[in-house]
C-alpha positions in Angstrom: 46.5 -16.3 98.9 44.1 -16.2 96.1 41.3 -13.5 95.9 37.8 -15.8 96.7 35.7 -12.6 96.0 33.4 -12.2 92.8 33.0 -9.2 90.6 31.3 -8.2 87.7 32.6 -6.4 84.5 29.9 -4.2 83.3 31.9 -4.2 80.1 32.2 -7.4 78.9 29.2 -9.5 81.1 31.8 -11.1 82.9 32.0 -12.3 85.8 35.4 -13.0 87.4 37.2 -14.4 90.1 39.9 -11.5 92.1 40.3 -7.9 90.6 41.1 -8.9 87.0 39.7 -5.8 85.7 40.6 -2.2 86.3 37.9 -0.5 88.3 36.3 1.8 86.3 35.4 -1.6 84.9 34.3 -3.7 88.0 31.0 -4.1 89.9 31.8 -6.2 93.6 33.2 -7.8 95.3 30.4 -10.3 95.8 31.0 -13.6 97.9 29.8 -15.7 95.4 29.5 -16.0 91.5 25.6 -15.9 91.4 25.6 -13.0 93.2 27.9 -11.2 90.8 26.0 -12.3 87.9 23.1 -10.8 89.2 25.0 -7.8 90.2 23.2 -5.2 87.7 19.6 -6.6 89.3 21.4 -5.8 92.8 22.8 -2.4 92.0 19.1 -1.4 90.4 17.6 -2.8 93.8 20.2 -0.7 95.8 19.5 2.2 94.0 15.8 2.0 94.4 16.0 1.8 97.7 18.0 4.7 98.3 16.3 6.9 96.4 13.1 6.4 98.2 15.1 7.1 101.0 15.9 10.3 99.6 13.1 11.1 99.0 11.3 10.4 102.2 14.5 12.5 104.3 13.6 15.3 101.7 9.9 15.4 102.8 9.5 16.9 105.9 5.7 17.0 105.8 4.8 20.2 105.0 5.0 22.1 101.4 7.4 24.7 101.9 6.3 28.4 102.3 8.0 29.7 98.7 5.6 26.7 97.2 2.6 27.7 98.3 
């Protein structure tokens, strides 16, 4: 059964169909090959979104007493 998964080799731009790359070197798997070109734009959205995340659990609406 062949792999019909996408990924992404951060290394050489590539995109590939199945785990050709080790991976340390392999972004996915994404179900299709335009969504693992655009897999850096995805990650940087991902990331966005979890940091404000972060940083709305770490506010807890009140500046801490030692900060005052």
């Amino acid at each position: 059964m062949a792999d019909e998964q996408f990924y992404y080799n951060p290394s050489t731009g590539e995109v590939t169909q199945g785990k050709e790359a080790s991976w340390d070197n392999r972004m996915g798997p994404y179900a299709t090959r335009e969504e693992a070109e655009n897999a850096i734009q995805i990650a940087t959205q991902r990331n966005k979104t979890a940091d404000n995340q972060d940083e709305a659990d770490d506010n807890w609406g009140e500046t801490p007493s030692w900060e005052k």
